[in-house]
Short mmCIF file of the C-alpha atoms (twelve columns), coordinates in Angstrom:
data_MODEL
# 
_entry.id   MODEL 
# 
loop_
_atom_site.group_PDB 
_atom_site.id 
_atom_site.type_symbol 
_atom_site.label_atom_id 
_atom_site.label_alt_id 
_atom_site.label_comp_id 
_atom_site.label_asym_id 
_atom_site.label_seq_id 
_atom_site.Cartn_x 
_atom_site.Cartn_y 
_atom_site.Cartn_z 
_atom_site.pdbx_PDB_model_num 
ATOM 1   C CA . UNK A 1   -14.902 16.005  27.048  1 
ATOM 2   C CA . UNK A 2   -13.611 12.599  25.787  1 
ATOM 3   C CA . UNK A 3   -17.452 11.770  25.063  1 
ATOM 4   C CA . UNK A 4   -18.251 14.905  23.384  1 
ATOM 5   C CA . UNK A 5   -15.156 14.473  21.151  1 
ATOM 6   C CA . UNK A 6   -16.321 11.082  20.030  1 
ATOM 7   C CA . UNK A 7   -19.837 11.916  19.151  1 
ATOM 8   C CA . UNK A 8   -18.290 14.811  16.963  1 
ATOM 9   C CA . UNK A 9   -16.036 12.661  15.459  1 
ATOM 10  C CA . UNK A 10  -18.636 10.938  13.801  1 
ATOM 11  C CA . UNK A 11  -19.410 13.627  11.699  1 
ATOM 12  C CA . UNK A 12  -17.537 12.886  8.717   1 
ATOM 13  C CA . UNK A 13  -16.582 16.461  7.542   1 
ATOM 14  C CA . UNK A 14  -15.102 17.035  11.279  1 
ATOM 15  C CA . UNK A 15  -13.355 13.665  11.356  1 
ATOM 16  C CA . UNK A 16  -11.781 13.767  7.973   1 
ATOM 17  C CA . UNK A 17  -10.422 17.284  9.014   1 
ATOM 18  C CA . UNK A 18  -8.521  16.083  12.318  1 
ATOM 19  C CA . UNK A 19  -7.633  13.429  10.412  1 
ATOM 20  C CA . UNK A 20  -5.881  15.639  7.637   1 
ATOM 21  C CA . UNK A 21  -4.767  18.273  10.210  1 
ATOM 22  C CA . UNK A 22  -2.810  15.465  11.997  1 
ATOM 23  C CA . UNK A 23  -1.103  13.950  9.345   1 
ATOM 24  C CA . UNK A 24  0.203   17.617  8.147   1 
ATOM 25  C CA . UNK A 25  1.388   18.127  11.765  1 
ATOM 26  C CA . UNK A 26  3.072   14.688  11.659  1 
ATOM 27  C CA . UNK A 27  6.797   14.539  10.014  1 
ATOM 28  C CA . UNK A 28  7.666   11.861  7.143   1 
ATOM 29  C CA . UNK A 29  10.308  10.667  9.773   1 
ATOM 30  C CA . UNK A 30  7.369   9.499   11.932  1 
ATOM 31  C CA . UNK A 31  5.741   6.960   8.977   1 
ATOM 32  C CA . UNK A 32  9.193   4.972   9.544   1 
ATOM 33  C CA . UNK A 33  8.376   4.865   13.459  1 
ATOM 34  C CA . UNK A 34  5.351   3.631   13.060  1 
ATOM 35  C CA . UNK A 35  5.674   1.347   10.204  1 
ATOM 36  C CA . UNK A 36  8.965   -0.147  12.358  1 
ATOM 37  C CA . UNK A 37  6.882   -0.711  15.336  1 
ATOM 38  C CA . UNK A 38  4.408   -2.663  13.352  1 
ATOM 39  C CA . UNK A 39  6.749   -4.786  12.172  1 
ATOM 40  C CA . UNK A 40  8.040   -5.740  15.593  1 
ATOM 41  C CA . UNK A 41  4.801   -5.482  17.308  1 
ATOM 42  C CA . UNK A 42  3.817   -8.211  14.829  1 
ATOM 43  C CA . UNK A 43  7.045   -10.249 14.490  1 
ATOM 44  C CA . UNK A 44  7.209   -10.105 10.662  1 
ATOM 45  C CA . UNK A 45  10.645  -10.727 10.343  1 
ATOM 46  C CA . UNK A 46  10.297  -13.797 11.337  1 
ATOM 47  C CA . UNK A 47  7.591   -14.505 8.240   1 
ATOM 48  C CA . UNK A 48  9.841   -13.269 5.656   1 
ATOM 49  C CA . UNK A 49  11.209  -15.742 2.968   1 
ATOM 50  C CA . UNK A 50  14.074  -15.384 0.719   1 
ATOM 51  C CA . UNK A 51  14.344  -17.559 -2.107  1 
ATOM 52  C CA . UNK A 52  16.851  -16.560 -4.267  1 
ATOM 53  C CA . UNK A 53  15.337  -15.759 -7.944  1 
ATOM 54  C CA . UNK A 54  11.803  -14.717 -6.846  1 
ATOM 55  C CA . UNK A 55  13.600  -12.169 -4.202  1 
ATOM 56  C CA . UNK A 56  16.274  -10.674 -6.776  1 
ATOM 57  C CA . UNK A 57  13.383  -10.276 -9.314  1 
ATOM 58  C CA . UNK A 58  11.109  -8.787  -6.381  1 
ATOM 59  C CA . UNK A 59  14.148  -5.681  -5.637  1 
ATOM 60  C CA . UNK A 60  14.864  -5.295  -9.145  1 
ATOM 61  C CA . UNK A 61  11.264  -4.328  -10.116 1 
ATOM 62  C CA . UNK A 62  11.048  -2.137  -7.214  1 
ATOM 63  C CA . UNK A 63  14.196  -0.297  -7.776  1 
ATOM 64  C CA . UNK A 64  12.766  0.225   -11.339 1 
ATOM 65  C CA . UNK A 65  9.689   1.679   -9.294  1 
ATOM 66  C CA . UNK A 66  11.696  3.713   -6.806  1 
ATOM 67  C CA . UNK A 67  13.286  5.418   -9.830  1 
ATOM 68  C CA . UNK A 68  10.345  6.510   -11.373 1 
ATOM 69  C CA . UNK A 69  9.639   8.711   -8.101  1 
ATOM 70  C CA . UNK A 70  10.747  11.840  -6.940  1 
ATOM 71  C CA . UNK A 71  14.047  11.972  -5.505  1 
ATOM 72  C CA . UNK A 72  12.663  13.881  -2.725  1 
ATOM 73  C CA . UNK A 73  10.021  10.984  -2.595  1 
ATOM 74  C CA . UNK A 74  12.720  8.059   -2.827  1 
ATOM 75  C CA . UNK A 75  14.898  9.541   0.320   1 
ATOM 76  C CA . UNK A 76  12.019  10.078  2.801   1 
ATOM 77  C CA . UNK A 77  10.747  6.741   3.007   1 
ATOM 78  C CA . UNK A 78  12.281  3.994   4.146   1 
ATOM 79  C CA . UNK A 79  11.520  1.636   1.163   1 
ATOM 80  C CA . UNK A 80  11.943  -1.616  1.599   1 
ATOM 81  C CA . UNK A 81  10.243  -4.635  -0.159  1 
ATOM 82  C CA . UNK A 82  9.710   -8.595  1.334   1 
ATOM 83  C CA . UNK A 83  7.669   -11.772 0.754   1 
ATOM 84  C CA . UNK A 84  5.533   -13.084 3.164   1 
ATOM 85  C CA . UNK A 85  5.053   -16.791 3.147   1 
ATOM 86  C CA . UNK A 86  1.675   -17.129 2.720   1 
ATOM 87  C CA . UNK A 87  -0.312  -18.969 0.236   1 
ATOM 88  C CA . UNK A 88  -3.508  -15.995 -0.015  1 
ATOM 89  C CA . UNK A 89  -3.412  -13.796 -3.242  1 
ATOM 90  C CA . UNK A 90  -2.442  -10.634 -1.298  1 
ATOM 91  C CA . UNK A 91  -0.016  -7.316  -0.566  1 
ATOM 92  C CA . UNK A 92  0.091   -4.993  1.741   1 
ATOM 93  C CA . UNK A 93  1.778   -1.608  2.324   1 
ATOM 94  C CA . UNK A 94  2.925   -0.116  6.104   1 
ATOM 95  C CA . UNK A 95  3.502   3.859   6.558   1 
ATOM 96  C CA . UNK A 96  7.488   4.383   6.495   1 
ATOM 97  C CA . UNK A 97  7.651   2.558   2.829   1 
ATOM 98  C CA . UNK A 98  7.350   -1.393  3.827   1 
ATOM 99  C CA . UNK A 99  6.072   -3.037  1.162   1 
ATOM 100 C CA . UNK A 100 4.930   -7.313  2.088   1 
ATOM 101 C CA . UNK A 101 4.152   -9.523  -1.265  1 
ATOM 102 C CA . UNK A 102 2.735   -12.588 -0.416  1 
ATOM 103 C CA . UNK A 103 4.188   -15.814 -1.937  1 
ATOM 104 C CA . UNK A 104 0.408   -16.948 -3.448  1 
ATOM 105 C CA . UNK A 105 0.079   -13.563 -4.901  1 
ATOM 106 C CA . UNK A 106 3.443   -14.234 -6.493  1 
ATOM 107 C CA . UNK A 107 2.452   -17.852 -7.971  1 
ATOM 108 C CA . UNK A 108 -0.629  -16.256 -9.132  1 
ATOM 109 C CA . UNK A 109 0.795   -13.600 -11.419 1 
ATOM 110 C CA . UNK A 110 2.068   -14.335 -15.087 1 
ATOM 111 C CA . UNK A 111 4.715   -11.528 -15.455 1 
ATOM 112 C CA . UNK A 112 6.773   -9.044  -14.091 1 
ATOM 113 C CA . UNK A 113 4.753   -6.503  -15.202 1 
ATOM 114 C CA . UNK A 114 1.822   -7.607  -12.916 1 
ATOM 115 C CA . UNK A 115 4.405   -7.474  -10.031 1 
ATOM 116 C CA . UNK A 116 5.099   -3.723  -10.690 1 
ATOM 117 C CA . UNK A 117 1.880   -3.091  -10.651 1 
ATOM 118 C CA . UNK A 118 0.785   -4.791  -7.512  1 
ATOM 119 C CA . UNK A 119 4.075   -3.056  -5.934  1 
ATOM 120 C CA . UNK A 120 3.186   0.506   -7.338  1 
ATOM 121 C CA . UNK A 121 0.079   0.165   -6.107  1 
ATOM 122 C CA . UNK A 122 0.992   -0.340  -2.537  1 
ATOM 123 C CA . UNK A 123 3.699   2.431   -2.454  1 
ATOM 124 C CA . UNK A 124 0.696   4.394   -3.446  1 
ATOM 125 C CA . UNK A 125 -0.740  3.847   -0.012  1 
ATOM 126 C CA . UNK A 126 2.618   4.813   1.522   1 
ATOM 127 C CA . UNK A 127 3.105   8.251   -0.661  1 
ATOM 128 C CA . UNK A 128 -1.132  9.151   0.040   1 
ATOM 129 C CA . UNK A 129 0.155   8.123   3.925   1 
ATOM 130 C CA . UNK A 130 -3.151  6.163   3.958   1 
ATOM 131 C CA . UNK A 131 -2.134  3.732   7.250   1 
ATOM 132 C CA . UNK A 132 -1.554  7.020   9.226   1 
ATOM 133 C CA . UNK A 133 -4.498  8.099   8.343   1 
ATOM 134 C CA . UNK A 134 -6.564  5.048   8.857   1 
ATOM 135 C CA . UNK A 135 -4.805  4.271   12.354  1 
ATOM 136 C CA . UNK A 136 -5.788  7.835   13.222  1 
ATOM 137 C CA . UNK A 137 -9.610  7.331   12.339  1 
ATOM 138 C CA . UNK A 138 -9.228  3.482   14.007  1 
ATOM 139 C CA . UNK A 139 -7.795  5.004   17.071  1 
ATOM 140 C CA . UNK A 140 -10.843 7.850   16.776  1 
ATOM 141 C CA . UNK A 141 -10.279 10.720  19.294  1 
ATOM 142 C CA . UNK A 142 -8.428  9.071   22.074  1 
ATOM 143 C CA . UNK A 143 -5.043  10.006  20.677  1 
ATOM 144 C CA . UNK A 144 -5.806  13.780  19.840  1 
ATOM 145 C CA . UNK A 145 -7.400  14.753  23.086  1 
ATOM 146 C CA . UNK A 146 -4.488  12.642  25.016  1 
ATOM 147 C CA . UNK A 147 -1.877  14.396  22.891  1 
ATOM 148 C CA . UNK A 148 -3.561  17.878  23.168  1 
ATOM 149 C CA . UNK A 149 -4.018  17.828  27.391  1 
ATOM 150 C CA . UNK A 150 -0.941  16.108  28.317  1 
ATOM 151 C CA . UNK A 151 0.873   19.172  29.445  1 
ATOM 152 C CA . UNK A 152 4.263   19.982  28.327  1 
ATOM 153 C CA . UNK A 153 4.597   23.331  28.908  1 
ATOM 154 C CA . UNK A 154 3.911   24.629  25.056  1 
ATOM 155 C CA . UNK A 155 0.044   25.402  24.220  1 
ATOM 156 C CA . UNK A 156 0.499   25.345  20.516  1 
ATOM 157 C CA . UNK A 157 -0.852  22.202  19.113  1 
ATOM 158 C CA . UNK A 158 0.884   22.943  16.147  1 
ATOM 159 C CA . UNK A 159 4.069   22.684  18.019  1 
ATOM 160 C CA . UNK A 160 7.090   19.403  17.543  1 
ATOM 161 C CA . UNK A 161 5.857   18.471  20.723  1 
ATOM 162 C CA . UNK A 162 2.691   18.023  19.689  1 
ATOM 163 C CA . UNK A 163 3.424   16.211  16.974  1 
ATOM 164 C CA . UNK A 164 5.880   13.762  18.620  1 
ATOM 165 C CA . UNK A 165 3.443   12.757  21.341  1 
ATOM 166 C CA . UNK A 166 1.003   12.030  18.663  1 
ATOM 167 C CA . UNK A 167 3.426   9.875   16.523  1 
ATOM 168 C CA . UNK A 168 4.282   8.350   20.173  1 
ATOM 169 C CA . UNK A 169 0.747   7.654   20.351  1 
ATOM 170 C CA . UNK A 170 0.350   6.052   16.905  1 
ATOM 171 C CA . UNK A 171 3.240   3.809   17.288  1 
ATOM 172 C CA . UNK A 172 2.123   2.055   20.694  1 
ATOM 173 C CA . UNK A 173 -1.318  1.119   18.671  1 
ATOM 174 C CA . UNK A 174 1.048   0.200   15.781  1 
ATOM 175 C CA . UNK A 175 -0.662  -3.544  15.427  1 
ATOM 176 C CA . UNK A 176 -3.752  -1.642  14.729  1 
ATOM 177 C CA . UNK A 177 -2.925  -1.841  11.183  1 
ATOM 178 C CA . UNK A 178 -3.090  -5.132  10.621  1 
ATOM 179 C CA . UNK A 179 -6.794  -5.207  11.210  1 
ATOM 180 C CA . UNK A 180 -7.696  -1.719  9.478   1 
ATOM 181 C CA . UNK A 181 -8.683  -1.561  5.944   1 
ATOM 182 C CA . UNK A 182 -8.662  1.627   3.038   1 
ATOM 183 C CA . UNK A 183 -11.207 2.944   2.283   1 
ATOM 184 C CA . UNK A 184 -12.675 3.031   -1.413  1 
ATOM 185 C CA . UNK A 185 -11.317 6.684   -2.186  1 
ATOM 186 C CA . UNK A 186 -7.998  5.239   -0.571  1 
ATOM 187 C CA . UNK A 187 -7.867  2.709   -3.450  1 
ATOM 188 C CA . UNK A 188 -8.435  4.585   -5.895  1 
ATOM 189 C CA . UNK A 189 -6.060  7.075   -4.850  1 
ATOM 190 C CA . UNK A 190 -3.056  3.999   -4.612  1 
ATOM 191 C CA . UNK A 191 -4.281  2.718   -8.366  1 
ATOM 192 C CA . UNK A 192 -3.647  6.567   -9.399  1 
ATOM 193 C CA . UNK A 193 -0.631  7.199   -8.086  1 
ATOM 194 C CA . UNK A 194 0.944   3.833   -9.010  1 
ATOM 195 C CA . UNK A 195 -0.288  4.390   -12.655 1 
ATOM 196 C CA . UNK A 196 1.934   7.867   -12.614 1 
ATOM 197 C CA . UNK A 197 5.262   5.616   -10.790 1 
ATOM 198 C CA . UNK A 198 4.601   2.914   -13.668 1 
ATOM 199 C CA . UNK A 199 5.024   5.636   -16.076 1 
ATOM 200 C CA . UNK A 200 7.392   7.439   -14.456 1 
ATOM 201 C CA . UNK A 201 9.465   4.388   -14.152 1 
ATOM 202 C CA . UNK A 202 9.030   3.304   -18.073 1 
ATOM 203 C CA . UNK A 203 7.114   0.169   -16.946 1 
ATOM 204 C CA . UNK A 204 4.183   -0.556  -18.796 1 
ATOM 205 C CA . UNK A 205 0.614   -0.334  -17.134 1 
ATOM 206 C CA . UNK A 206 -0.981  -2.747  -19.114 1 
ATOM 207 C CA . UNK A 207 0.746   -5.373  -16.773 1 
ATOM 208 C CA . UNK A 208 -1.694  -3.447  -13.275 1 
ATOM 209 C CA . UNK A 209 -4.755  -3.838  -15.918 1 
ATOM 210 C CA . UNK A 210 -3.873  -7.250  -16.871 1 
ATOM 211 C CA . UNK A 211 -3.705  -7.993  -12.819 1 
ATOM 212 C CA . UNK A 212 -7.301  -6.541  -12.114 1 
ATOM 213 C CA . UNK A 213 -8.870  -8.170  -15.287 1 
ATOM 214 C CA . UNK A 214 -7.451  -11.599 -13.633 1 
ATOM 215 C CA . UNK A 215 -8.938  -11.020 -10.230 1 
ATOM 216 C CA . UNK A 216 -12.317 -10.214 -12.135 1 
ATOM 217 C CA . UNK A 217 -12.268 -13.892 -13.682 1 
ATOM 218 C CA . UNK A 218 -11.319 -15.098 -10.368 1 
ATOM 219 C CA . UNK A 219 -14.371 -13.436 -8.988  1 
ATOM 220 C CA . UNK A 220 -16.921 -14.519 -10.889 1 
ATOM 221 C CA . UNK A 221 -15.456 -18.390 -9.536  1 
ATOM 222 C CA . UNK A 222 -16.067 -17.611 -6.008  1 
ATOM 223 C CA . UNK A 223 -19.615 -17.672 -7.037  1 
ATOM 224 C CA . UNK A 224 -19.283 -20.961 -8.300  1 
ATOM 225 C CA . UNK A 225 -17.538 -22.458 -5.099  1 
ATOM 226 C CA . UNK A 226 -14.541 -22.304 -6.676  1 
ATOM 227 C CA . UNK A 227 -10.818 -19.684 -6.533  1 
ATOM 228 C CA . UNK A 228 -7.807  -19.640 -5.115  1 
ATOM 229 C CA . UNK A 229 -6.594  -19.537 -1.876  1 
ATOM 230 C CA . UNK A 230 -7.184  -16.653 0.378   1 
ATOM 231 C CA . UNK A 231 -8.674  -14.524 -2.963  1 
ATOM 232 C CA . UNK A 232 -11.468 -13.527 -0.722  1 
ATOM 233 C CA . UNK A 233 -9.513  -11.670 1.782   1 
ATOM 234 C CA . UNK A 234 -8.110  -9.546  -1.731  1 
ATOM 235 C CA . UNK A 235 -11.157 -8.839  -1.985  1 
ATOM 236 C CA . UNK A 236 -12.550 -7.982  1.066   1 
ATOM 237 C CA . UNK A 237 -10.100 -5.157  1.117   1 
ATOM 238 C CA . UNK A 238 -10.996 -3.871  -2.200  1 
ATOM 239 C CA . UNK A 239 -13.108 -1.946  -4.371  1 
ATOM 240 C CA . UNK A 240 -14.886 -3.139  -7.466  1 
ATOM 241 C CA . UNK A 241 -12.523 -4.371  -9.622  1 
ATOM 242 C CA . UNK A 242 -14.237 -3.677  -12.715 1 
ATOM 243 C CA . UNK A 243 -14.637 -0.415  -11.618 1 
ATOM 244 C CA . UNK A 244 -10.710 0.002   -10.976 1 
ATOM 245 C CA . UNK A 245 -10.244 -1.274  -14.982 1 
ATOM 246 C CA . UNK A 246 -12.367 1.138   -15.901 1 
ATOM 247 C CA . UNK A 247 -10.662 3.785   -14.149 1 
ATOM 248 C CA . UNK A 248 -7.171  2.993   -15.575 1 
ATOM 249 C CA . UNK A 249 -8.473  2.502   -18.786 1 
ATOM 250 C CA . UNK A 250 -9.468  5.964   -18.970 1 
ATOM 251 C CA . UNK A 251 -6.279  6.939   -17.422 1 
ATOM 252 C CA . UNK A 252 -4.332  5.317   -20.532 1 
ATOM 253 C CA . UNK A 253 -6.725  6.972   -22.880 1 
ATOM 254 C CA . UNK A 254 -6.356  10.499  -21.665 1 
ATOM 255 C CA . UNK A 255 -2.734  10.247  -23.169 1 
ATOM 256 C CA . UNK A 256 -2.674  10.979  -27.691 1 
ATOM 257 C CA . UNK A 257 -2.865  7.766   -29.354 1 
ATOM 258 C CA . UNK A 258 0.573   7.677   -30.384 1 
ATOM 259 C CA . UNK A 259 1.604   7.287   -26.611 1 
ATOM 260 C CA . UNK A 260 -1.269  4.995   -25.390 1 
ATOM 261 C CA . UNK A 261 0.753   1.775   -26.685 1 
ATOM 262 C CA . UNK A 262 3.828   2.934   -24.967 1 
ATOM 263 C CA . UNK A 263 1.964   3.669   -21.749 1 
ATOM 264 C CA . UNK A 264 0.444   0.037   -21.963 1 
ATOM 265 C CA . UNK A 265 3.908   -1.289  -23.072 1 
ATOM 266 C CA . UNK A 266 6.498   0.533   -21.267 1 
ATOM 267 C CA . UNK A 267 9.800   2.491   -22.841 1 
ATOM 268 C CA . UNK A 268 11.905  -0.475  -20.943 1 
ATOM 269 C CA . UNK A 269 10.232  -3.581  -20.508 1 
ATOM 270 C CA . UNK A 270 10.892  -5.829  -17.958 1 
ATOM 271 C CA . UNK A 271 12.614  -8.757  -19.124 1 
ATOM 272 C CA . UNK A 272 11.715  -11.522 -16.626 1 
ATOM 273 C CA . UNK A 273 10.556  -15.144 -17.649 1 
ATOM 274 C CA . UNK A 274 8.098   -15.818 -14.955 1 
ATOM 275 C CA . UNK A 275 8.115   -18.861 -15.024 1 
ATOM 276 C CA . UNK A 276 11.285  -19.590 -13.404 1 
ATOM 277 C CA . UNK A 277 10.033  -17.282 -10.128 1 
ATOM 278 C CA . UNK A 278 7.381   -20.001 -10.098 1 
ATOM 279 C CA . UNK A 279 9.623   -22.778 -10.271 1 
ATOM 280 C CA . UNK A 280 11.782  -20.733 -7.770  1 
ATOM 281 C CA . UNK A 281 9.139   -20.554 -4.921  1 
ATOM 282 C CA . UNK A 282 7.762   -24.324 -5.647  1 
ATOM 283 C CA . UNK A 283 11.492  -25.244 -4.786  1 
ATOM 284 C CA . UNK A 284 10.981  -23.502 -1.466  1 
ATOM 285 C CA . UNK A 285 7.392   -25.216 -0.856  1 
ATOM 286 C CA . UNK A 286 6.037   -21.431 -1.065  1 
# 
């Protein structure tokens, strides 16, 4: 049975509905779970760093973020925002609403703006519930036939217990995450909905587009032997980024003229001199 189920699974229609069917039986409350066992499963607490300015600018651009969501949104997750210290030009979201910012990503941008849209993009992930999803497709079948024999009295897949035995499931591979990447509709999903919280929020976009069109510089260096730190593990998570400028481009332009500059620009800008983050984390040898 177990064989048959993973030779079907490869079928991508049948896959990408037990995928989808499993992550509407799954409640919010189980992201958290999951995204709390990856954190201990992978000791991250202990790679957290706190210096002073670069953290109190990191909260206040998320809570700008957080407001531009749904309330419904806001109290469901578990948001919470770190830095990681590590020098590699990278971010990444857990299910439950963790959100890890590098410290080289952080040296690497020029304003806040480029924060929020590095951070919108990631909470993206965790609204689409895109690490469920891929830990469900990484763990294949295992977890759904497991969940669906073990007996518990109640036939109805569709039943709590079904559900909880398949977050219970999810959580013990937790770590799995770390290793599992989005795919290319995933990141394009993230970009869109963290265009809509930027907007939401009053934060101007042109800060995400301003991020992108400095990784495609940085790109085109690689090729010469040259870039930054860890810049190919960015991008050997992502799409095309020329492809992603494109894209949110064309999301600024589908607005009327007269509210394409306040898309880019924001109703409330962020006023943040960069600068002294940078200074900030160089005092902290980050």
């Amino acid at each position: 049975l177990l064989g048959l189920g993973l030779a079907l699974w490869n079928l991508t229609p049948l896959s990408t509905l037990v995928t989808d069917v499993a992550i509407e039986l799954m409640p919010v409350e189980h992201d958290v779970e999951i995204g709390d066992a990856f954190v201990r499963q992978a000791r991250l607490s202990r790679k957290t760093v706190h210096p002073p300015v670069a953290e109190d600018v990191l909260q206040a651009v998320a809570s700008r973020l957080l407001h531009g969501l749904s309330p419904a949104d806001r109290r469901r997750f578990n948001w919470q925002f770190h830095i990681v210290a590590d020098p590699s030009i990278n971010a990444f979201a857990l299910p439950g609403g963790y959100v890890f910012v590098h410290s080289g990503l952080l040296r690497a941008l020029d304003s806040a703006e480029e924060l929020a849209g590095v951070l919108a993009h990631e909470m993206g992930h965790i609204l689409s519930r895109h690490g469920q999803k891929r830990l469900i497709e990484g763990k294949l079948v295992q977890t759904l036939v497991a969940a669906l024999l073990r007996d518990d009295g109640d036939d109805e897949p569709h039943s709590e217990g079904f559900a909880e035995r398949l977050a219970e499931s999810l959580a013990d591979g937790a770590l799995q995450l770390g290793s599992l990447k989005f795919s290319r509709a995933n990141e394009f999903e993230a970009d869109a909905k963290g265009f809509d919280t930027l907007v939401d929020a009053g934060v101007g976009t042109a800060g995400m587009i301003a991020f992108f069109e400095k990784l495609l510089r940085l790109e085109g260096s690689l090729g010469q032997g040259a870039g930054p730190a860890g810049l190919q593990q960015w991008l050997s998570t992502h799409p095309a980024t020329k492809e992603r400028i494109a894209t949110l481009r064309a999301d600024v332009k589908s607005y009327s003229r007269e509210e394409q500059q306040l898309i880019l620009r924001g109703k409330r800008p962020l006023a943040v001199d960069w600068r002294v983050v940078v200074d900030d984390l160089r005092r902290y040898g980050l």
